[in-house]
Backbone bond lengths (Angstrom), bond angles and torsions (degrees), N, CA, C in turn:
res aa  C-N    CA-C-N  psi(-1)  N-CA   C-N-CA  omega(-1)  CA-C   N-CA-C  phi
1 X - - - 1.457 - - 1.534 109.53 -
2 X 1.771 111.25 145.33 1.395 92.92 -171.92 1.351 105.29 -106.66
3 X 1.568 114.64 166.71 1.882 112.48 -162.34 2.139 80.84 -81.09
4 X 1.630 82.66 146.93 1.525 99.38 164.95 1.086 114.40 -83.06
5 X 1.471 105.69 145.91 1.449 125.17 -163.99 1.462 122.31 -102.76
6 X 1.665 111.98 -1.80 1.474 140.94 178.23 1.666 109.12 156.41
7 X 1.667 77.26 153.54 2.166 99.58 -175.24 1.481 89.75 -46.86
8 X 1.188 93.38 155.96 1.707 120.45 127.26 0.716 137.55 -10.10
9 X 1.496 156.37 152.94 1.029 134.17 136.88 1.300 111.60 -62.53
10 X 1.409 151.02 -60.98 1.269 166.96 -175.95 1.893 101.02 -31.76
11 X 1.269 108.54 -38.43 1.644 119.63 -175.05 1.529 95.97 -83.74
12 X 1.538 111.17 -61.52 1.342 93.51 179.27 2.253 133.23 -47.00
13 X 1.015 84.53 -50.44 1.086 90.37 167.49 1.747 122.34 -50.72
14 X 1.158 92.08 -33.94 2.038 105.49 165.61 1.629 109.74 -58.12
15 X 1.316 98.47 -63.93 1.295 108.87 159.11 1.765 136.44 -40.24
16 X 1.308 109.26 -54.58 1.304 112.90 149.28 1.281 136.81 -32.51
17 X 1.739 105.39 -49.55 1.433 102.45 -154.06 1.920 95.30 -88.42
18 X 1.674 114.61 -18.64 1.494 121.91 -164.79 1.889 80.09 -64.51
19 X 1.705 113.79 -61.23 1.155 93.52 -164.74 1.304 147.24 -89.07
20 X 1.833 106.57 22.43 1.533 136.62 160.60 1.473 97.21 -68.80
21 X 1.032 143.02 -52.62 1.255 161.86 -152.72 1.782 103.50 -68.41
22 X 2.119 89.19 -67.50 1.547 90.37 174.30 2.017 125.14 -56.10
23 X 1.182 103.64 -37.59 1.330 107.75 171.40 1.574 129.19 -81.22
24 X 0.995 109.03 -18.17 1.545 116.27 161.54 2.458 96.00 -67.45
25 X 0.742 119.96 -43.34 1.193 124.08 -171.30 1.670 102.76 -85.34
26 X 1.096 131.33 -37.48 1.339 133.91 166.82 1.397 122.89 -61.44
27 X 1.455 112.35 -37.05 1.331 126.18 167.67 1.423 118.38 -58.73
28 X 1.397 104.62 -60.77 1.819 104.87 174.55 1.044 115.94 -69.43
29 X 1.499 134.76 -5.21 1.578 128.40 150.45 1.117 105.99 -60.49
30 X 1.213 107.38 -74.40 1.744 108.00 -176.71 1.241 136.79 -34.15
31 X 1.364 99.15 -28.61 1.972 124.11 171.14 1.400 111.82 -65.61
32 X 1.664 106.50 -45.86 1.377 112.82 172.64 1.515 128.72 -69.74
33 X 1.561 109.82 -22.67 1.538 109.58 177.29 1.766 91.83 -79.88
34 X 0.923 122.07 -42.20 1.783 123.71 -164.52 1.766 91.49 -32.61
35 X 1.859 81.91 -71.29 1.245 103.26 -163.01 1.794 130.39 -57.93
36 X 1.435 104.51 -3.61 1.055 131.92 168.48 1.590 122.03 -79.63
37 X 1.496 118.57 -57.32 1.153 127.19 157.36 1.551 116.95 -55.86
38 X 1.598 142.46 -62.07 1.181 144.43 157.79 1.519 110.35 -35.54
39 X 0.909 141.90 -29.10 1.464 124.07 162.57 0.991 130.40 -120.82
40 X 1.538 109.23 160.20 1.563 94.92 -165.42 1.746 89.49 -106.17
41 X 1.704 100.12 -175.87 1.595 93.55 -159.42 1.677 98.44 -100.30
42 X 1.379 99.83 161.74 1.552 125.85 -176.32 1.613 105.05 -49.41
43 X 1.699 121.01 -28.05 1.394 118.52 -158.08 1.392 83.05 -98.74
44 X 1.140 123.14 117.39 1.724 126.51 172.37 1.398 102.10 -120.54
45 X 1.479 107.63 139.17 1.007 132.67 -164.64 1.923 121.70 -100.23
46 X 1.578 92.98 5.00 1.818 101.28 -177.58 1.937 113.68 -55.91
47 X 1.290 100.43 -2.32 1.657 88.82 179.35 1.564 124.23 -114.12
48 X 1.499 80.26 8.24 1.852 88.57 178.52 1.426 103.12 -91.41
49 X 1.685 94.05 -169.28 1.653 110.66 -172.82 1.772 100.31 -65.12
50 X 1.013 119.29 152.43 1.316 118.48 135.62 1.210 135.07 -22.17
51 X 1.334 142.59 -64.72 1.030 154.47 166.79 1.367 114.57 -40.21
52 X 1.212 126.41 -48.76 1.513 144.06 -169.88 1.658 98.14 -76.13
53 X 1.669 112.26 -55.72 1.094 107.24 156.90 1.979 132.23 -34.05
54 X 1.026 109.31 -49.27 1.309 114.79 -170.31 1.371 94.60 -63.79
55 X 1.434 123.31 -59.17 1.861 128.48 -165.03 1.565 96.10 -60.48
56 X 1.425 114.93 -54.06 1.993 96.60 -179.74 1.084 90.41 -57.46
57 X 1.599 152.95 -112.22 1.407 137.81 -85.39 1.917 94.39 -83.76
58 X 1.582 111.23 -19.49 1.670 84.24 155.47 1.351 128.03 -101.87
59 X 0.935 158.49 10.14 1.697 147.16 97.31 1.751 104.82 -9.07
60 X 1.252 114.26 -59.01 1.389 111.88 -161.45 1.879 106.96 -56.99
61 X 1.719 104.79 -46.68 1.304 132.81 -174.42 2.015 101.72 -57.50
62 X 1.218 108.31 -62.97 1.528 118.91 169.97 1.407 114.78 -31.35
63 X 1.859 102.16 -57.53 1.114 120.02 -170.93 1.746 120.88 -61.29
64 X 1.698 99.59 -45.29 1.902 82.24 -179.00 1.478 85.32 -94.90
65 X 1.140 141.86 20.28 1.518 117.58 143.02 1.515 115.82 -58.04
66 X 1.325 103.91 -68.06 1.564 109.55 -165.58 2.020 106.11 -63.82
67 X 1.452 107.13 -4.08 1.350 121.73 167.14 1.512 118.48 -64.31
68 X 1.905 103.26 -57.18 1.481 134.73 -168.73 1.937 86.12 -60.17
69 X 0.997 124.55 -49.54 1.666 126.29 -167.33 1.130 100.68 -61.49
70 X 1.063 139.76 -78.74 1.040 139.02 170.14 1.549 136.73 -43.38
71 X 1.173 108.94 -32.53 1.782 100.55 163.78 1.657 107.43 -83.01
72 X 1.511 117.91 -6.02 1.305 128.86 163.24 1.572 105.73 -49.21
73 X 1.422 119.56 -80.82 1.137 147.72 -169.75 1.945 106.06 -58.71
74 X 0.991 92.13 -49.24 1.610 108.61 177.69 2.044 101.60 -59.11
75 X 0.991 103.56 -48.77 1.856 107.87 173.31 1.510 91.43 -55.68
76 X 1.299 114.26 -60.18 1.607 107.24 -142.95 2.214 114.99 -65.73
77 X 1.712 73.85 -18.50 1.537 87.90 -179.77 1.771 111.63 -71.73
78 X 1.182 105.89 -37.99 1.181 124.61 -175.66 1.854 117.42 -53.80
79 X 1.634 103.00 -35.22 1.254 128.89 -158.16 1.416 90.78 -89.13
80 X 1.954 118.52 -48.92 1.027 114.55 -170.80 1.954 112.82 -54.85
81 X 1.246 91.90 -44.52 1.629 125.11 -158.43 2.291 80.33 -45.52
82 X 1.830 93.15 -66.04 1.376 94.22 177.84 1.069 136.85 -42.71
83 X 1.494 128.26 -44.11 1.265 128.21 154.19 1.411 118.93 -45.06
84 X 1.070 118.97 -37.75 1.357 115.77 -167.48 1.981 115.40 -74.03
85 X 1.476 88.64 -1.36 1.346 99.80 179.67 1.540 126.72 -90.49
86 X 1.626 83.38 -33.87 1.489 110.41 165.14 1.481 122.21 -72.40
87 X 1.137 109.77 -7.72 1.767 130.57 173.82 1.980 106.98 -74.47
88 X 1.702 90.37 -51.17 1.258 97.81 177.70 1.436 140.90 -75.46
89 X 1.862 99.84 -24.99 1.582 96.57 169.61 1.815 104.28 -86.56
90 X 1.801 133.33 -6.59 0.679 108.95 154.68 1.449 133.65 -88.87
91 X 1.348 111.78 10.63 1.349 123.81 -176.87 1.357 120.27 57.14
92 X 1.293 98.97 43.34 1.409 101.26 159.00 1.979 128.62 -124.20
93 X 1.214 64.89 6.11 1.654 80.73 -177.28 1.998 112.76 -59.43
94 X 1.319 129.93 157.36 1.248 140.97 -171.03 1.800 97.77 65.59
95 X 1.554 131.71 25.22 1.156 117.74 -172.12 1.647 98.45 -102.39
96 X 1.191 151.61 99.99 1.447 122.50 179.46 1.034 119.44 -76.92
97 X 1.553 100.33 158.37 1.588 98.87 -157.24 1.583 116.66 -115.09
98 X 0.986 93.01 20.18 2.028 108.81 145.01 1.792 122.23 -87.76
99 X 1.081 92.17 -66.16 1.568 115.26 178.41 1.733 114.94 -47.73
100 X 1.590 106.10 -65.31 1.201 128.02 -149.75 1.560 134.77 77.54
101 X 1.658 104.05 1.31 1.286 134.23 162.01 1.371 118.09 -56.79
102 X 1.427 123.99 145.55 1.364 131.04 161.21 1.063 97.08 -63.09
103 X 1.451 102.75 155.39 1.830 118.35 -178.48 1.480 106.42 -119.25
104 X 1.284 128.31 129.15 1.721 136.57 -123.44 1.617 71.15 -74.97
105 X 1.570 102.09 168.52 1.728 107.84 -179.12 1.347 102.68 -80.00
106 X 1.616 125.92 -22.65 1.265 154.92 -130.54 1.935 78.21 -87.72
107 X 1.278 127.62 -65.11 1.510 159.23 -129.50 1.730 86.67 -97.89
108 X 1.474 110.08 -52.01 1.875 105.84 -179.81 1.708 103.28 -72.78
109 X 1.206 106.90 -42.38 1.522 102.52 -161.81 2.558 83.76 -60.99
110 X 1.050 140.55 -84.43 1.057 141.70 -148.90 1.994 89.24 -60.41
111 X 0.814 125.91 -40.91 1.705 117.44 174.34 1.299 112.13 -134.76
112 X 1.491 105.30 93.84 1.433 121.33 178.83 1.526 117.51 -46.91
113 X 1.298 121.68 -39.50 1.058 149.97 -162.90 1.694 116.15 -90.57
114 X 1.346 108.32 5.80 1.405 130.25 -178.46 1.847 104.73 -63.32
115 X 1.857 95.24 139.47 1.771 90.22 161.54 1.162 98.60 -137.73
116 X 1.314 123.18 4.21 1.506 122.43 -176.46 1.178 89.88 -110.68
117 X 1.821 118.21 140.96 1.505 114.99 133.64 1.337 124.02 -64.79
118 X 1.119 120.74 -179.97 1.055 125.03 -168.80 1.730 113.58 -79.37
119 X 1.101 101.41 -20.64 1.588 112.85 171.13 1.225 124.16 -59.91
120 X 1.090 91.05 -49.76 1.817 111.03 173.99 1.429 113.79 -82.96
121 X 1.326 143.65 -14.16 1.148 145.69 110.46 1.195 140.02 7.25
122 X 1.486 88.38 -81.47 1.260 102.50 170.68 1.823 134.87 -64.63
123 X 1.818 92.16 -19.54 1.349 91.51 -160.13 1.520 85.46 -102.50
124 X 1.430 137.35 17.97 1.049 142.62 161.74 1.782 112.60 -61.70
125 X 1.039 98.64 -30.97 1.444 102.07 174.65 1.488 134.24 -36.33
């Protein structure tokens, strides 16, 4: 029997729909960090001491930092997720692109967004 050289169409489309799914869900994270950083919060602090003042607005400052990282990372996933879509209507997607090996379904289903198998992965080391 000879090793396959790419899915299905029928798989891809499996594939597709997990990672319509993942980016519909990546997106409304991402909406939520935006929207997290862009506003400031309902509990405002203009009637306290000074002092108290100073400690919120750095918590606050920390805070849509460690916000800004994450809707960073949260985009980039999103982009990956997209490409990976563009893998699929050209049908090349699950191909890695060291190897030229299928990439186990096992490896796309937990990172949709995969181009390495895990072999090549590994030997990335």
């Amino acid at each position: 029997m000879t090793e396959k050289k790419r899915y299905t169409d029928e798989e891809l489309q499996e594939f597709k729909e997990l990672i319509l799914e993942k980016i519909e869900k990546a997106q409304k994270d991402y909406e939520l960090l935006r929207a997290t950083i862009s506003h400031s919060d309902d509990n405002d602090i203009q009637d306290t001491s000074p002092t108290f003042k100073v400690l919120e607005e750095g918590a606050s400052v920390l805070s849509k930092e460690e916000a800004g990282n994450l809707a960073q990372r949260q985009l980039k996933f999103v982009q990956h997720l997209q490409s990976a879509l563009i893998r699929i209507e050209n049908k090349t997607y699950g191909i890695c692109r060291e190897t030229g090996k299928l990439i186990s379904k096992e490896r796309l289903r937990a990172v949709p967004h995969a181009t390495l198998s895990m072999e090549a992965k590994l030997n990335q080391r």
